[in-house]
LOTI-20038 format. One record per atom (N, C-alpha, C): residue in one letter; residue number from 0; atom name; y, z, x. Coordinates in steps of 0.001 Angstrom, whole numbers, plus 524288, in hexadecimal, padded with zeros to 5 digits. Atoms other than C-alpha are relative to their C-alpha. Layout:
N
("A" NUM "CA" (Y Z X))
...
//
This chain:
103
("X" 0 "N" (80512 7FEC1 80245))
("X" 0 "CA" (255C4 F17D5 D1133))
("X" 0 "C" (7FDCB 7FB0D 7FD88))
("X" 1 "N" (8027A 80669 802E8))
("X" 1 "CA" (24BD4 F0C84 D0DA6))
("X" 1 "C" (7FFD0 8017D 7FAAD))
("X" 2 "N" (80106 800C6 80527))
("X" 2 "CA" (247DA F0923 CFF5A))
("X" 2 "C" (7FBAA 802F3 7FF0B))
("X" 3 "N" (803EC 7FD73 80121))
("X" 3 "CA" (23C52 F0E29 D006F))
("X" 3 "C" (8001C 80561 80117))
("X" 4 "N" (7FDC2 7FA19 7FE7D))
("X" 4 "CA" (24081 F1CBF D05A8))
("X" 4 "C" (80467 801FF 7FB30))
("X" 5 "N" (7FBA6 7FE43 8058A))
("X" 5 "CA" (24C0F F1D39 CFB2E))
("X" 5 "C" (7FDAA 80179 7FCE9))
("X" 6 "N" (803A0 8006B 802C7))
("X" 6 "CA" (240FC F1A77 CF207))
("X" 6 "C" (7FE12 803BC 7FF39))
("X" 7 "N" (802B2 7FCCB 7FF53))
("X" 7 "CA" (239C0 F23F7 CF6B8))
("X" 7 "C" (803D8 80686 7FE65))
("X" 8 "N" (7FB2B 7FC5D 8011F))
("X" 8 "CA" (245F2 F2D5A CF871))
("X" 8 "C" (801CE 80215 7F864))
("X" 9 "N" (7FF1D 80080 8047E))
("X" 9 "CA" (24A1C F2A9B CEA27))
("X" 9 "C" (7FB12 803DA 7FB28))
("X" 10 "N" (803BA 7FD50 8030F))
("X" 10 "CA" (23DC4 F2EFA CE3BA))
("X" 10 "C" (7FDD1 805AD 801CC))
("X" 11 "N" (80078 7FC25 7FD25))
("X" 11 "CA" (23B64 F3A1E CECCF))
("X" 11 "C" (80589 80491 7FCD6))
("X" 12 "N" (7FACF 7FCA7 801BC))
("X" 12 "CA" (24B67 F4064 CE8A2))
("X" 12 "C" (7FF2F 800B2 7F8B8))
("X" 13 "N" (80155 801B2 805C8))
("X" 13 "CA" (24636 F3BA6 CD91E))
("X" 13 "C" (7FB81 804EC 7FF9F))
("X" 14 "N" (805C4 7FE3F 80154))
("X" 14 "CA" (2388A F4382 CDAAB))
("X" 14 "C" (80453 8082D 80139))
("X" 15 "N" (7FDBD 7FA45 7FEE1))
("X" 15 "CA" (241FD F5044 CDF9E))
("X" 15 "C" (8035F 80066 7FC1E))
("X" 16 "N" (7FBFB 7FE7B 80655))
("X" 16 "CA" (24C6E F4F06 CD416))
("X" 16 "C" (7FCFB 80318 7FC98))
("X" 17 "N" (8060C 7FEF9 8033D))
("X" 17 "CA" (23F18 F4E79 CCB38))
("X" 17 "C" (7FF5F 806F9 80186))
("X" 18 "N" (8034D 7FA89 80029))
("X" 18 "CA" (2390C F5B90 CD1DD))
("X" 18 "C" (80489 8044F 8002E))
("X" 19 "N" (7FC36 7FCEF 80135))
("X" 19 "CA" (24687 F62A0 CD366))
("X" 19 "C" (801F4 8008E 7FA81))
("X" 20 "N" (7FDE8 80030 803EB))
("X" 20 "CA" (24A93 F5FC9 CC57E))
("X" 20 "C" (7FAE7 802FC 7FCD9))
("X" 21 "N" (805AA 7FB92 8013C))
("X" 21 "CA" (23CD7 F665F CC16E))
("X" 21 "C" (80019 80538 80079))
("X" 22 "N" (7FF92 7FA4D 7FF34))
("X" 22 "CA" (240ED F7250 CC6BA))
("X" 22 "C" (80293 80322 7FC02))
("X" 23 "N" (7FAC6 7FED8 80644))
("X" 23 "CA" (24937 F7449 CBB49))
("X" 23 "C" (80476 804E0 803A6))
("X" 24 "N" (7FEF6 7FD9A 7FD6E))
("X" 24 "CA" (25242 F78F0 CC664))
("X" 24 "C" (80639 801AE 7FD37))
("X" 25 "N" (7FC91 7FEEF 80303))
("X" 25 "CA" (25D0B F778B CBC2E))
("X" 25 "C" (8026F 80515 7FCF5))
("X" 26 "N" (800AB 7FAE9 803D1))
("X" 26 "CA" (25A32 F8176 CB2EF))
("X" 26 "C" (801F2 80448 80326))
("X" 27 "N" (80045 7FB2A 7FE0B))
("X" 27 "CA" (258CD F8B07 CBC28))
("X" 27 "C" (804FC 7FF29 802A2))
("X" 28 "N" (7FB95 800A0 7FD6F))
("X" 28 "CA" (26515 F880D CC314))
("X" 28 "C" (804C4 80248 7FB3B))
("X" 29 "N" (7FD1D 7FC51 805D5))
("X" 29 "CA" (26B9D F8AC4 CB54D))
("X" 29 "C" (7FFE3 805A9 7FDC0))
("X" 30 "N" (8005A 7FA18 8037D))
("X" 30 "CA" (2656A F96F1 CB0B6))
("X" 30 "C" (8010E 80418 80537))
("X" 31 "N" (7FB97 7FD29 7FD4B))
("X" 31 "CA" (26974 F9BCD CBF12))
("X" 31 "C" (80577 7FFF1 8008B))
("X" 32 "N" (7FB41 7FEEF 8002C))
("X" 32 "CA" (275B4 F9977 CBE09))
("X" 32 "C" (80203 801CF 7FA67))
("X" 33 "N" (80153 7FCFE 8059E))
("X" 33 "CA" (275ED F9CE0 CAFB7))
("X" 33 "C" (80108 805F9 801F5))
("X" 34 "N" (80083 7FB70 7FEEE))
("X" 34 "CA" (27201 FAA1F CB47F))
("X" 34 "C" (804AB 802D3 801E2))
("X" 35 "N" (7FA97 7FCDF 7FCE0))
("X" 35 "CA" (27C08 FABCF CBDFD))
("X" 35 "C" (8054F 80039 7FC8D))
("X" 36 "N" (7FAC9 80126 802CC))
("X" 36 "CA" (2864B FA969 CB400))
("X" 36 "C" (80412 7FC48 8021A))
("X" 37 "N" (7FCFD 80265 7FD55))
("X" 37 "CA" (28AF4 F9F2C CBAE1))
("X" 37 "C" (80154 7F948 7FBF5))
("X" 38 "N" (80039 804FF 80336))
("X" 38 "CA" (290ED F9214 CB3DC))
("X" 38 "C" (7FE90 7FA8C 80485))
("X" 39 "N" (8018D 80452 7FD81))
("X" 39 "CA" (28C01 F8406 CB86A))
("X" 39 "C" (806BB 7FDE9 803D6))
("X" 40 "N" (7FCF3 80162 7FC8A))
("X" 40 "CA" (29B33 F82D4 CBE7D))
("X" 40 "C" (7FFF7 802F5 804DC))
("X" 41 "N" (7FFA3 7FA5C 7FBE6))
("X" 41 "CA" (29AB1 F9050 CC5F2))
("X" 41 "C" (7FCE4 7FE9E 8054F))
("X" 42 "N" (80446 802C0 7FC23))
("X" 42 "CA" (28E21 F8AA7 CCBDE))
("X" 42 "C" (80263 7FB41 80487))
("X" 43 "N" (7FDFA 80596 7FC2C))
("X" 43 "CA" (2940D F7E6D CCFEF))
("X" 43 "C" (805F0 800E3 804FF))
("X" 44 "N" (7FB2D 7FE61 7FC5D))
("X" 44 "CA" (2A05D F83CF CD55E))
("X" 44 "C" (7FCC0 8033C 80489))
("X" 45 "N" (8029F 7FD45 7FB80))
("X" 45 "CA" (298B0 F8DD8 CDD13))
("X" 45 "C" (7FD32 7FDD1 804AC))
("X" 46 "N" (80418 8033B 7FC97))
("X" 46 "CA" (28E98 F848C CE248))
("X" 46 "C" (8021D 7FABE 802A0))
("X" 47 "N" (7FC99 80473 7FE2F))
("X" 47 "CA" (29A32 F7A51 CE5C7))
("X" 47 "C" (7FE50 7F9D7 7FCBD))
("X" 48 "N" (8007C 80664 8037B))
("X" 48 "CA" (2937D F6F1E CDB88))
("X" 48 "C" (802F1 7FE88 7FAC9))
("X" 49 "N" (7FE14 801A7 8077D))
("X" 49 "CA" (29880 F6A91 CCE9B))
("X" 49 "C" (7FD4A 80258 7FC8F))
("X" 50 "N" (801DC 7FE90 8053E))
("X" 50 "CA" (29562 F7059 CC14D))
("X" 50 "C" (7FC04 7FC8A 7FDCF))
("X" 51 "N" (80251 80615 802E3))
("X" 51 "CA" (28E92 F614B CBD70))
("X" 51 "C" (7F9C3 80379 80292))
("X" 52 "N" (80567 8004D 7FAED))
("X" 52 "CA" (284F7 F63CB CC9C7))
("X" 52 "C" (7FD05 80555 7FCC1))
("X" 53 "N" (8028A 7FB8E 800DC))
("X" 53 "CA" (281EA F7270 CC57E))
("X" 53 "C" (7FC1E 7FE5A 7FA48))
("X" 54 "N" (802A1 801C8 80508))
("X" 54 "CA" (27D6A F6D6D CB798))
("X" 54 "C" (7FE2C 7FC1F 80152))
("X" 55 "N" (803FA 80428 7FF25))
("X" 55 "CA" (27586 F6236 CBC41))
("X" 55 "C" (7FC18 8026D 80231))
("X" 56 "N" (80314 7FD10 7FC61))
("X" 56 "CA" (26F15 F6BF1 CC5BB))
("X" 56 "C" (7FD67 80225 7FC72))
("X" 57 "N" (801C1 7FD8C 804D4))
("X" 57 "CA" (26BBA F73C2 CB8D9))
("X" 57 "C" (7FD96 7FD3F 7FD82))
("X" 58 "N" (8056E 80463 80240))
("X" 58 "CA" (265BF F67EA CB224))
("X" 58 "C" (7FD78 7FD9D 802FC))
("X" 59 "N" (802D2 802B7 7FC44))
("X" 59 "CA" (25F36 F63EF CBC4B))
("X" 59 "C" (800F7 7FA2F 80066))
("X" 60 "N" (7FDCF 80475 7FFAC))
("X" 60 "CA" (2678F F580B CBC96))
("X" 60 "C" (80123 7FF7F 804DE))
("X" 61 "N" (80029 80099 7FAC7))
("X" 61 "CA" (268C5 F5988 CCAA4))
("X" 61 "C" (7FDD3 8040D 80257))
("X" 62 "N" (801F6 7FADA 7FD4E))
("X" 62 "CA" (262B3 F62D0 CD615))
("X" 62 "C" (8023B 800FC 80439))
("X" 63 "N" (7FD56 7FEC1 7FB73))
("X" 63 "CA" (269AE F6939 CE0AE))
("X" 63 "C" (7FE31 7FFB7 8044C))
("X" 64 "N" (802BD 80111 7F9E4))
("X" 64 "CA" (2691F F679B CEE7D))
("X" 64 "C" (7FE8A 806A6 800CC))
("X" 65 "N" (7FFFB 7FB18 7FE62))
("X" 65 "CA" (26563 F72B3 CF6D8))
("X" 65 "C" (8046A 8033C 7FF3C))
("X" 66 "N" (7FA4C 7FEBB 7FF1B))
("X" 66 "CA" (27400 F74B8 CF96F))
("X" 66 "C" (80144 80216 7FB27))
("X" 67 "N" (7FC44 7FF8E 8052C))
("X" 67 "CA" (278CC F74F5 CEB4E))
("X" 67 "C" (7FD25 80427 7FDBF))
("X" 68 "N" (80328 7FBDD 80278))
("X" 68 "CA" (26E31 F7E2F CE78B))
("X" 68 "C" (80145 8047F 801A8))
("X" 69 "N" (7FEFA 7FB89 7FBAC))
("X" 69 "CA" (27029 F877A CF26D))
("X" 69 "C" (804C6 802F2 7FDC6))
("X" 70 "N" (7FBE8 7FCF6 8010E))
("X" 70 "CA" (27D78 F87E7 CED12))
("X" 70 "C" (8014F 8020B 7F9C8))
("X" 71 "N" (800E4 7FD5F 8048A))
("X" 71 "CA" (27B3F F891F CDEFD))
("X" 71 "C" (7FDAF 803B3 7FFCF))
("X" 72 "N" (801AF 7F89A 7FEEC))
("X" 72 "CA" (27337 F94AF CE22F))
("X" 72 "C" (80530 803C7 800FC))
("X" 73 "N" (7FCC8 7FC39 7FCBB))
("X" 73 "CA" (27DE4 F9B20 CEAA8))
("X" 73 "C" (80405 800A5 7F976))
("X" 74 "N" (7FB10 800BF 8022E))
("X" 74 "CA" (287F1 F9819 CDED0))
("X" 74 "C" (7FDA9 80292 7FAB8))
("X" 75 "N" (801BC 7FD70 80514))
("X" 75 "CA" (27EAC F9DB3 CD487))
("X" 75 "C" (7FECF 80781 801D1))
("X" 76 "N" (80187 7FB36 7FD41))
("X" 76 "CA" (27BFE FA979 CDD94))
("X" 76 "C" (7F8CD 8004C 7FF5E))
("X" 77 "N" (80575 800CB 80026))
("X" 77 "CA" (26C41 FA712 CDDD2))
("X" 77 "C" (7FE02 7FE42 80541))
("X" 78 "N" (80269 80308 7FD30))
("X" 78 "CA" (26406 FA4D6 CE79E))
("X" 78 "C" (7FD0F 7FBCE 8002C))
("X" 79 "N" (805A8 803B5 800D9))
("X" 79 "CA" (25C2B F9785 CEA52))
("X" 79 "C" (7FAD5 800D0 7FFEE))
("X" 80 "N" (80525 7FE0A 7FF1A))
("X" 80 "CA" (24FB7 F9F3D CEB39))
("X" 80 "C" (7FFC9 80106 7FABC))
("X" 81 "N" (8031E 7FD9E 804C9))
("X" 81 "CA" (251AD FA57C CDEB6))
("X" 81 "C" (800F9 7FA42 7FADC))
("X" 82 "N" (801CC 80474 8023A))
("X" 82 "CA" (25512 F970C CD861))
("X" 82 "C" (7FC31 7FE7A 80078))
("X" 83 "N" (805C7 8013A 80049))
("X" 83 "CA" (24815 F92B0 CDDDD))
("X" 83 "C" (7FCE7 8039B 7FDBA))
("X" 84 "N" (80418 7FD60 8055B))
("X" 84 "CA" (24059 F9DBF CD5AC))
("X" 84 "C" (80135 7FF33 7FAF1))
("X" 85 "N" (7FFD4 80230 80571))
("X" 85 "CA" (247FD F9A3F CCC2A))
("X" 85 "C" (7FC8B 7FBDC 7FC48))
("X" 86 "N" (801D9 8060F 800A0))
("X" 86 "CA" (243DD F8C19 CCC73))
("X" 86 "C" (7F951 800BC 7FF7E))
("X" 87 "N" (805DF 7FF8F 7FF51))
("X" 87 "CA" (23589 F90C7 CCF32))
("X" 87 "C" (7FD7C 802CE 7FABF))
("X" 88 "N" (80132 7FE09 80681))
("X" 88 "CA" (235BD F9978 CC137))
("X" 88 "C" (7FEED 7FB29 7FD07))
("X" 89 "N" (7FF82 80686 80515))
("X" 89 "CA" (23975 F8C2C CB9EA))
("X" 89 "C" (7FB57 7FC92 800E5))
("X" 90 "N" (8042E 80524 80070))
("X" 90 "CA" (22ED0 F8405 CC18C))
("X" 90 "C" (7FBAB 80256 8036C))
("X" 91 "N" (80301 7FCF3 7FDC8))
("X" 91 "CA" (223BD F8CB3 CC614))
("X" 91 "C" (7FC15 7FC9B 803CF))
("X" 92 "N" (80279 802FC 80002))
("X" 92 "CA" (21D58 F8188 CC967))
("X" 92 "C" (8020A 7FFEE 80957))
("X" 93 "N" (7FF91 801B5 7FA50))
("X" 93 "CA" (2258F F8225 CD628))
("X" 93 "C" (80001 804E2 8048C))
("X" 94 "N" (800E8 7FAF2 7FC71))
("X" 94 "CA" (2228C F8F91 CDBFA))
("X" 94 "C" (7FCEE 7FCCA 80534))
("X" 95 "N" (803EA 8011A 7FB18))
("X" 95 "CA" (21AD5 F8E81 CE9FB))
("X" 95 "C" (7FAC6 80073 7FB8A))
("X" 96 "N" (8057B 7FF7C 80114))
("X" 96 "CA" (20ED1 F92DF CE294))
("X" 96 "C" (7FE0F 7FBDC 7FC59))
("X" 97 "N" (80254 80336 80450))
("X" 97 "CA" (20DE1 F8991 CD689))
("X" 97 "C" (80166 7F88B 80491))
("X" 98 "N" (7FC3C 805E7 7FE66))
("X" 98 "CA" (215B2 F7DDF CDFA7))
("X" 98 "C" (7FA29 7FDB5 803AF))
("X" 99 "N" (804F0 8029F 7FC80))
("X" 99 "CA" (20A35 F741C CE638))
("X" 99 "C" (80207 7FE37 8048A))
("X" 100 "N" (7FF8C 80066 7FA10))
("X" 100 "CA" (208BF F7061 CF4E1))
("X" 100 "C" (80358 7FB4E 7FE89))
("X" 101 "N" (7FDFC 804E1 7FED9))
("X" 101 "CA" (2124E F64AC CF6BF))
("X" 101 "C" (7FD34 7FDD6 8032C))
("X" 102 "N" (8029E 800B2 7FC42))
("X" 102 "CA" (20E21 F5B0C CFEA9))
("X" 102 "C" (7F90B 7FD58 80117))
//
């Protein structure tokens, strides 16, 4: 990859941390599992990651891939559909109706 594409690359993966970490996808990742009565190890064992990872995921100190999400769902017993309404309560901003054309 040239200098100038990295560049580009770099600030592009920076501008998605930014709008994922907005989602306050944390919280809500907590007060569902919260719910379930589940502890931040239970999670991690279930979902095959570390305990560290699950609590970074919660402060929005890091964001999951598709993969890792998929399986923190399965391991909390939740669906990813009903995490995304979740996420859409906290930031209304990102429903279809309030969300603007990209583009």
């Amino acid at each position: 990859m040239t200098a100038k594409y990295s560049r580009w690359w770099a600030t592009l993966a920076d501008y998605a941390r930014m709008a994922l970490k907005d989602l306050k996808l944390g919280g809500v990742l907590r007060k569902l599992r919260e719910d379930a009565g589940l502890t931040q190890k239970e999670v991690a064992q279930r979902a095959g990651v570390r305990r560290e990872y699950i609590n970074m995921l919660e402060q929005d100190m890091k964001c999951p891939s598709i993969e890792v999400f998929c399986r923190w769902c399965l391991a909390v017993g939740i669906r990813p559909s009903a995490v995304m309404r979740q996420i859409e309560q906290v930031n209304p901003e990102m429903t279809p109706k309030n969300r603007k054309n990209i583009g």
